[in-house]
Every structure is written in structure tokens, then in C-alpha cells.
C-alpha positions as CSV (number, residue, x, y, z in Angstrom):
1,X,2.6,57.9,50.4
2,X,3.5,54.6,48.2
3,X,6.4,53.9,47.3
4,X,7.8,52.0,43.9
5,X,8.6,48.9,46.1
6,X,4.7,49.0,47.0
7,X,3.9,49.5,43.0
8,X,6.1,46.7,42.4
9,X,4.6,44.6,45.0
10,X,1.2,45.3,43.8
11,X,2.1,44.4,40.2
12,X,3.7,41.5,41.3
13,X,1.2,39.8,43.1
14,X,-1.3,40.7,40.1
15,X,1.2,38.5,37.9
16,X,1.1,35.9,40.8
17,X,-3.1,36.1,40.6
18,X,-2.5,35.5,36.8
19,X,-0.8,32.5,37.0
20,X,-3.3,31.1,39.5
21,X,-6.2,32.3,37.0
22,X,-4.5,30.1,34.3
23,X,-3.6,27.2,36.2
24,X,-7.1,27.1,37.6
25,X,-5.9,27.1,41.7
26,X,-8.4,29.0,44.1
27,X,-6.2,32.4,45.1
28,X,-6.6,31.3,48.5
29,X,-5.2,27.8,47.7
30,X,-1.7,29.7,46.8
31,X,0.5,32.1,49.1
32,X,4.1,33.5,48.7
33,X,6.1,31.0,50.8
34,X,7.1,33.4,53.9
35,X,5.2,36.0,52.7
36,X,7.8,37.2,50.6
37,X,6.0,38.8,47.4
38,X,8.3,38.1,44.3
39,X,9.6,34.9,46.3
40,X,8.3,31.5,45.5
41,X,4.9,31.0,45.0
42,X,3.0,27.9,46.5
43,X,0.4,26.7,44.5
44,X,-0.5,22.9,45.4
45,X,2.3,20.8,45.7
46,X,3.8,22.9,42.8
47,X,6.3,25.7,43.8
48,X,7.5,28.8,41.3
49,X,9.4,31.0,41.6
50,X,9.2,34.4,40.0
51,X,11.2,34.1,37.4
52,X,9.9,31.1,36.0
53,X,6.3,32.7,36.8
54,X,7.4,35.8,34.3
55,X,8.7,33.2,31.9
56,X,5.5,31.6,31.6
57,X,3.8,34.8,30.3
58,X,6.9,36.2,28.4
59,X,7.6,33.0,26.5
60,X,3.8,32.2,25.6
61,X,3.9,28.9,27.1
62,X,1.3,26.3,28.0
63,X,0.1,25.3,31.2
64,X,0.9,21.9,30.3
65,X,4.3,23.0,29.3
66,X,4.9,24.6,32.6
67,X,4.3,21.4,34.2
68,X,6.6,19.4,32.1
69,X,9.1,21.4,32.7
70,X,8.8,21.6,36.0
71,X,8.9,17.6,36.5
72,X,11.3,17.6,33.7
73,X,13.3,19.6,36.2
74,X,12.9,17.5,39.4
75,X,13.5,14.5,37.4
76,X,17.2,16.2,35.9
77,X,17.9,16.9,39.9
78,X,17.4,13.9,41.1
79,X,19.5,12.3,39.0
80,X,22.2,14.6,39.4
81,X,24.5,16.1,42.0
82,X,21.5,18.7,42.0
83,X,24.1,21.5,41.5
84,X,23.9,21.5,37.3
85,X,21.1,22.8,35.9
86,X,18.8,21.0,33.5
87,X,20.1,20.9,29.6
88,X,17.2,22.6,28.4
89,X,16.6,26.1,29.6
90,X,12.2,26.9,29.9
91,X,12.4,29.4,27.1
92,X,13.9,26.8,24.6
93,X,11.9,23.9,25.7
94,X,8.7,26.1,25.6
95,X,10.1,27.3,22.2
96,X,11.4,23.8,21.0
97,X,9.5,21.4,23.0
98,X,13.1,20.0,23.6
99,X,13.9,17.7,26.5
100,X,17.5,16.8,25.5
101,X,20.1,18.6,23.8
């Protein structure tokens, strides 16, 4: 008998096949790090997790936004203490196309 944790499973790895449909990755080029479904997805060098992976879909945004953002957020680490987070949250940068508040 399935179980909702196997429903949500299922659903979330057809979200996770989504993203790699849009972002143009061969599904067998991307896993779930630890085979953790709803973890981080591996794609590439590029890692999501699935928050920003719902994000993506919920907030309409580009691939090429998704990108940004995601250097936009390694760049804000590095020159940090890596504990703030960046000033610009996804939604209003996808909504915006802010980098700076």
C-alpha cells in the first residue's frame, strides 16, 4: 500500500525532472545528493535545493534568472562571514531583477 510520504516522493521528483527538462540537463546527469528526494538536487556543478527548485516554478522565473541568482548568492558568501543571507531574497530579485537593496 503507498503511503503520502511515497505520493510526495513521487511528486517531488517529477518537480526535480521539471527543472532538469528546463535547464536542459540529461535526467541521468542530475541525482538527489544522498539520495535524499526533496534534499539538494545535483545538476552539473549547480546544486538546489528544494525550496529554491519550488521557487523557480512558483515565482515564474527564468532559467537565466536562476543562475544569476545562484552566483549572485555565492558571490554575497564569499564576501561575507557566510552566515547573512544575501540582501535580495529569489522572489524579489526574480520579481525586481534587484541585486542590491
Amino acid at each position: 500500500m503507498r503511503t503520502k510520504l511515497d505520493d510526495w516522493e513521487d511528486e517531488t521528483q517529477a518537480l526535480a525532472d521539471w527543472l532538469i527538462k528546463k535547464l536542459d540537463y540529461n535526467k541521468d546527469d542530475c541525482w538527489w545528493v544522498g539520495d535524499e528526494i526533496g534534499g539538494v538536487l545535483c545538476c552539473d556543478q549547480y546544486f538546489f535545493n528544494l525550496d529554491r527548485i519550488v521557487e523557480f516554478f512558483r515565482y515564474g522565473a527564468t532559467v537565466e534568472q536562476l543562475y544569476e541568482y545562484y552566483d549572485y548568492e555565492i558571490d554575497h558568501c564569499q564576501n561575507t562571514d557566510g552566515t547573512t543571507p544575501p540582501p535580495v531574497n529569489f522572489r524579489n530579485f526574480v520579481k525586481y531583477g534587484l541585486k542590491e537593496q
